[in-house]
C-alpha positions in Angstrom: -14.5 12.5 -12.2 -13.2 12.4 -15.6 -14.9 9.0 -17.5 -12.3 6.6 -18.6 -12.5 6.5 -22.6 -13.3 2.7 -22.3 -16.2 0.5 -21.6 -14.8 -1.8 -19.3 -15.5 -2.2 -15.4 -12.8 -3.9 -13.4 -12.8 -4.8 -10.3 -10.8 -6.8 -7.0 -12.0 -10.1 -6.6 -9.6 -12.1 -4.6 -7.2 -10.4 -1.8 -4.7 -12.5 0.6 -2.0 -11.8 2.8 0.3 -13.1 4.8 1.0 -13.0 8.7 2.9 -9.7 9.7 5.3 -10.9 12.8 8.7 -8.9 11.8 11.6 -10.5 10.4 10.9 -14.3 9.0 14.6 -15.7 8.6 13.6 -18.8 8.2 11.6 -18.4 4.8 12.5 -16.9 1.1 10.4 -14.2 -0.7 9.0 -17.5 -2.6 8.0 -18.9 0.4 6.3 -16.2 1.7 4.4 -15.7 -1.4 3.4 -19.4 -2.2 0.6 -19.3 0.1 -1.1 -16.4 -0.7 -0.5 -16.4 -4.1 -2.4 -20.0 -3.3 -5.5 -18.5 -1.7 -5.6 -15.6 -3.5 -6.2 -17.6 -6.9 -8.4 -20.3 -4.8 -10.7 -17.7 -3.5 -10.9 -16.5 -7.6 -11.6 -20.0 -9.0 -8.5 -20.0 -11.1 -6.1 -22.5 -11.6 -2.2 -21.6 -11.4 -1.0 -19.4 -14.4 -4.8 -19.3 -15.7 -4.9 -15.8 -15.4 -4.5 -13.7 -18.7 -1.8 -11.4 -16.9 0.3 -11.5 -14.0 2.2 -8.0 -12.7 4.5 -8.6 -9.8 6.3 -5.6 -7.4 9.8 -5.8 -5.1 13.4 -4.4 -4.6 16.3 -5.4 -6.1 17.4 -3.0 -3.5 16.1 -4.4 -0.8 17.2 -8.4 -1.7 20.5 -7.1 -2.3 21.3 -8.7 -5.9 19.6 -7.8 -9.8 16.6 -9.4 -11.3 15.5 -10.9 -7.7 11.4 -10.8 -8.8 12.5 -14.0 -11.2 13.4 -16.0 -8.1 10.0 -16.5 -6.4 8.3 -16.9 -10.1 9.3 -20.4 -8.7 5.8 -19.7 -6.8 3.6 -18.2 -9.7 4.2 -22.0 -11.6 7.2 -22.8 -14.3 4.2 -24.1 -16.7 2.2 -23.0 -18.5 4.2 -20.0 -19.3 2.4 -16.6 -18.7 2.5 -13.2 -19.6 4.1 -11.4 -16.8 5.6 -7.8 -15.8 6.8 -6.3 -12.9 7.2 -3.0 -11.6 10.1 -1.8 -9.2 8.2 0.0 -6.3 5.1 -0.6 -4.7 2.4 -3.3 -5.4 -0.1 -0.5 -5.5 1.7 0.7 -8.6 1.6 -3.3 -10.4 -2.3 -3.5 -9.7 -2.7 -0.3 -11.5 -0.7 -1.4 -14.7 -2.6 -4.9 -14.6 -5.9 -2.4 -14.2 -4.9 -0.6 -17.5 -4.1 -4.1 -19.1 -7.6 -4.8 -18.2 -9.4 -1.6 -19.6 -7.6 -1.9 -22.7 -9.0 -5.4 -23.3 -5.3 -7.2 -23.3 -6.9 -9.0 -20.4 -10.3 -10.5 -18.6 -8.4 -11.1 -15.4 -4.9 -10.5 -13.2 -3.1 -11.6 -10.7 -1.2 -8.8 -8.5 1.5 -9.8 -6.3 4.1 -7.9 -4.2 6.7 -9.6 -1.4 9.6 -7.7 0.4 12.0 -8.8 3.0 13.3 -5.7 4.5 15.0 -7.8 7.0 17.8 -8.9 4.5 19.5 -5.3 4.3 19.3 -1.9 7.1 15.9 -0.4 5.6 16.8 2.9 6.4 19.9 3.6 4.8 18.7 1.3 1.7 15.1 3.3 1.1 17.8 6.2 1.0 19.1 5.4 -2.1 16.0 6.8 -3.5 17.4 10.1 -3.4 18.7 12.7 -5.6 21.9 11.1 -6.3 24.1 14.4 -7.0 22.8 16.6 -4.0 20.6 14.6 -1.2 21.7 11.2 -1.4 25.8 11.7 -0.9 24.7 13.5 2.5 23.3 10.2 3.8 20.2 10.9 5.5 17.9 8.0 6.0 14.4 7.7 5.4 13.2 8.5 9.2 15.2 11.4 9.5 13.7 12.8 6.3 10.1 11.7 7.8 11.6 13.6 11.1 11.9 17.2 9.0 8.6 16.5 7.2 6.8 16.0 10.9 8.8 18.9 12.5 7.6 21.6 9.8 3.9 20.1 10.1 4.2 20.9 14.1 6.3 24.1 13.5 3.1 24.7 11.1 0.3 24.6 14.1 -1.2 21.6 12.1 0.0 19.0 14.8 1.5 18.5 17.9 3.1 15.2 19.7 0.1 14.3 21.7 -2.0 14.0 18.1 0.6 11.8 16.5 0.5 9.6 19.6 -3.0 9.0 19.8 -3.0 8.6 15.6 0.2 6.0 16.4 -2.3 4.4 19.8 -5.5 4.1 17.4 -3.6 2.2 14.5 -1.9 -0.2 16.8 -5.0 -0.9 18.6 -6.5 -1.4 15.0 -3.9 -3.9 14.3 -4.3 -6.1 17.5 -7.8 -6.8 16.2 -6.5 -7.9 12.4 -6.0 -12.2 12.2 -3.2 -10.9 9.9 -0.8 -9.1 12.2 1.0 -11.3 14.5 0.9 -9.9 18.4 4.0 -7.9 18.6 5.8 -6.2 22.2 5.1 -2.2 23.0 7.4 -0.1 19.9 10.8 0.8 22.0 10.4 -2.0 24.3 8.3 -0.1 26.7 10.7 1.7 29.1 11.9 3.0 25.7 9.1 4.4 24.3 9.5 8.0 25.4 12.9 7.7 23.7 13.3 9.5 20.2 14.0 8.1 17.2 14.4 10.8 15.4 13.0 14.0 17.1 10.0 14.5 17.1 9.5 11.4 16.0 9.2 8.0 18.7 9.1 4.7 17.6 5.4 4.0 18.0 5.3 6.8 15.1 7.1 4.9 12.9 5.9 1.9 10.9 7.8 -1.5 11.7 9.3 -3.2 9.2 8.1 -6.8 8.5 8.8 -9.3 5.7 5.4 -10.3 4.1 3.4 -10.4 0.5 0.2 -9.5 -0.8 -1.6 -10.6 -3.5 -5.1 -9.7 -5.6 -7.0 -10.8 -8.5 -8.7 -8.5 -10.7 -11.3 -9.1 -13.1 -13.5 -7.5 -15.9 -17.1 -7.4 -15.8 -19.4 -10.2 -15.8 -16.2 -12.4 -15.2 -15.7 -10.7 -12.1 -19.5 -11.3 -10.8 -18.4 -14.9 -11.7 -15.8 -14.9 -9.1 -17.4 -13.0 -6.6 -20.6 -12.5 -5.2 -19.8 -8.6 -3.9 -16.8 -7.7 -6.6 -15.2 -4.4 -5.5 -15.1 -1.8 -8.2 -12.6 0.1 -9.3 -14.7 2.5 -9.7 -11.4 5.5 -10.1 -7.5 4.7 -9.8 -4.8 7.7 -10.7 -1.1 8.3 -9.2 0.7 11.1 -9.8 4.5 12.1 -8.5 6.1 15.4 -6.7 9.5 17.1 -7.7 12.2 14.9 -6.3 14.3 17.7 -5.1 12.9 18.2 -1.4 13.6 21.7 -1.1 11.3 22.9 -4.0 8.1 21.1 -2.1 5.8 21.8 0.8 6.6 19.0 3.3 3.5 19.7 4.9 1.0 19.3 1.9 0.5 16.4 -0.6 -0.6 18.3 -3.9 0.3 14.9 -5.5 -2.4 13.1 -3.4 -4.8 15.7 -3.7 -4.8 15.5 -7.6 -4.6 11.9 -7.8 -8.0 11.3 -5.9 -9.6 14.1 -7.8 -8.5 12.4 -10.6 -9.8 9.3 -9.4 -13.1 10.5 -8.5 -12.2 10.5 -4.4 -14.0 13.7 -3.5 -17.3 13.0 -5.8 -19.0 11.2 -2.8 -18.1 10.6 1.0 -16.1 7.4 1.6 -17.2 4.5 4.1 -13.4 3.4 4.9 -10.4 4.8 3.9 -7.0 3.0 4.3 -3.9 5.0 4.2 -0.5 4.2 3.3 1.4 6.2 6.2 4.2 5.2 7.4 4.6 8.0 9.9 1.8 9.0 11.9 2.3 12.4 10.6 1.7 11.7 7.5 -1.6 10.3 8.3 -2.5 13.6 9.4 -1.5 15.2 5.8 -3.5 12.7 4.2 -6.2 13.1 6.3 -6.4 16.5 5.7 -5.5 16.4 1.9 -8.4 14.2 1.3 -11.2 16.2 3.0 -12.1 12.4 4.9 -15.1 12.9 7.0 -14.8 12.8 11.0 -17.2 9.5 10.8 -15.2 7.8 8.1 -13.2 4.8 9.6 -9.4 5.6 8.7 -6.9 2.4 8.7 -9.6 -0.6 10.6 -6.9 -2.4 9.3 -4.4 -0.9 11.6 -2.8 0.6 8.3 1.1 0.8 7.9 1.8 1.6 12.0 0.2 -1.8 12.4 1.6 -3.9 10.1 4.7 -3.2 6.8 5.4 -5.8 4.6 7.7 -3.2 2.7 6.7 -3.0 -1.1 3.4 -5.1 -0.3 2.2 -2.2 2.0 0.3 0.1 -0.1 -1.4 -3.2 -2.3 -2.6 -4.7 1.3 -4.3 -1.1 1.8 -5.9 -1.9 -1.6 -6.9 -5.4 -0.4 -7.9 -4.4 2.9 -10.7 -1.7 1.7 -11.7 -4.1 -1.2 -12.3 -7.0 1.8 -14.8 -4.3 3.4 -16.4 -4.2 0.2 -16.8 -7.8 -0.5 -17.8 -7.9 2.7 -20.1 -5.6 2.5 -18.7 -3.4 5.7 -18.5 -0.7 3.0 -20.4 0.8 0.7 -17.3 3.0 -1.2 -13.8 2.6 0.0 -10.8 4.5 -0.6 -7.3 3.1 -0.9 -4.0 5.0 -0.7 -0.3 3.9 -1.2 2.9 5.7 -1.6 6.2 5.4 -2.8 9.8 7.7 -1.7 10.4 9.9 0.8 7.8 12.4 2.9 5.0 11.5 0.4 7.0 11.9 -2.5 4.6 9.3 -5.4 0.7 8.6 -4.3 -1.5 6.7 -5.7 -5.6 6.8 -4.9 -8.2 4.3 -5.9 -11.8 4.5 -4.7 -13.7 0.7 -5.1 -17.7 0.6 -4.3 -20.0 -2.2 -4.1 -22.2 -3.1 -7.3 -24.8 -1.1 -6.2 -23.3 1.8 -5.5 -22.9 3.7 -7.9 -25.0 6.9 -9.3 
């Protein structure tokens, strides 16, 4: 791995989320965030708007109306005022521009939040707008029938085959019935339904539900994070890099992108413990899977990963929290975290954490 130029650690010290159950009508994306934003900073020690930094991640897409992040400010605290960002995408993405406010020694700690309410608008069509504009995105082809292409050439490719992805789908949801934070939730398709396509060859229990939810984490530098924590999780390697937008030009069933970001961020220097991957598509975990050489013993999504649980734009900071908890926890010894961002793996982001004795 290529040494960062500064001499700062930072690492997660706080994670919470909220209860996965599907659509939540009956609270706002402020609402949803209140209380984890209220445990997350509890479980840190810090006071509301006490931490140096605060970088938040949603949709204006997705909340149907401009500038909707300011709305559940209302839950990060009027007073005092802070110094605050956000990022349109991911929460992944906002942890890893509060890590770089960190390392550049703007800041000594962050809160990290992320809330989505794909419930408010038809999540397909709308993740669609992430298209080319001129050439893709006028044809109208939503995000799971662009999935469905990526998992047809990966079977067309001998790489897969329906039984695998229904036995990666099985695994993750089993995962899930065992995590406090996913609410119990009836067989994808309704049972009798389940043998029914979505979008060939794709069935529903391959395809990550959509649920309205937030995340949030604290990081922290150095001694202040063994302050806060008793096992911090390091960040010991974070990178994200992004593949040509036009779908044609790429090999749907590779993810180059993913492969350079976790060299980058020191993902193949050691074996991992756990590794939690953002994939939405149970195909897609098989790409990763394969992209990031994981071990046959390493435990992939305990969680229950994205097939278990999607709070859409919290997804791939939960699979940061989730592999940081192991650590903290000391269930892991070096965890890796993956999110991603547009269609068939188009933006991936790695990060590796380990324990504070970990490392070489």
């Amino acid at each position: 791995m290529t040494p960062y130029p500064y001499d700062r650690h930072v690492a997660v010290v706080a994670f919470a989320q909220s209860r996965h159950r599907g659509a939540v009508p009956e609270l706002s994306e402020a609402e949803l965030l209140l209380p984890v934003l209220t445990e997350a900073l509890g479980a840190a020690g810090l006071a509301p708007g006490e931490a140096d930094f605060t970088c938040s991640a949603s949709s204006d897409y997705l909340a149907g109306r401009p500038f909707s992040f300011t709305l559940t400010l209302d839950a990060v605290g009027a007073w005092p005022p802070v110094a605050e960002s956000h990022v349109e995408t991911d929460g992944a993405w906002a942890l890893y521009e509060a890590w770089v406010k960190i390392l550049t020694g703007e800041a000594d700690t962050a809160l990290v939040y992320a809330h989505g309410k794909p419930s408010a608008g038809p999540l397909r069509d709308v993740l669609g707008r992430q298209l080319d504009p001129y050439y893709v995105a006028p044809l109208w082809p939503d995000s799971v029938a662009l999935a469905a292409l990526q998992a047809r050439a990966l079977i067309d490719a001998g790489r897969t085959d329906e039984a695998q992805l229904a036995a990666v789908a099985a695994r993750n949801r089993t995962a899930a019935r065992a995590n406090p934070h996913v609410a119990p939730r009836p067989a994808p398709g309704g049972g009798g339904d389940a043998a029914q396509y979505v979008v060939a060859p794709l069935r529903p229990a391959d395809c990550a539900p959509a649920d309205d939810g937030a995340a949030a984490v604290v990081l922290a530098e150095g001694a202040t994070a063994r302050r806060m924590c008793p096992r911090p999780a390091w960040i010991r390697g974070i990178d994200h890099r992004i593949e040509p937008q036009a779908l044609g030009v790429r090999d749907l069933t590779d993810s180059p992108s993913t492969r350079l970001a976790a060299r980058r961020a020191g993902a193949f220097d050691a074996p991992v413990d756990v590794a939690e991957l953002h994939a939405p598509f149970s195909h897609q975990e098989v790409i990763l899977r394969h992209v990031l050489g994981l071990a046959d013993d390493a435990a992939v999504n305990p969680s229950g990963g994205a097939l278990g649980a999607n709070p859409v734009m919290a997804t791939g900071l939960v699979r940061i929290g989730e592999a940081a908890a192991r650590v903290h926890r000391g269930e892991a010894g070096r965890a890796l975290a993956h999110a991603t961002s547009g269609p068939c793996l188009q933006h991936n982001l790695v990060a590796v954490l380990e324990g504070e004795g970990e490392r070489p």
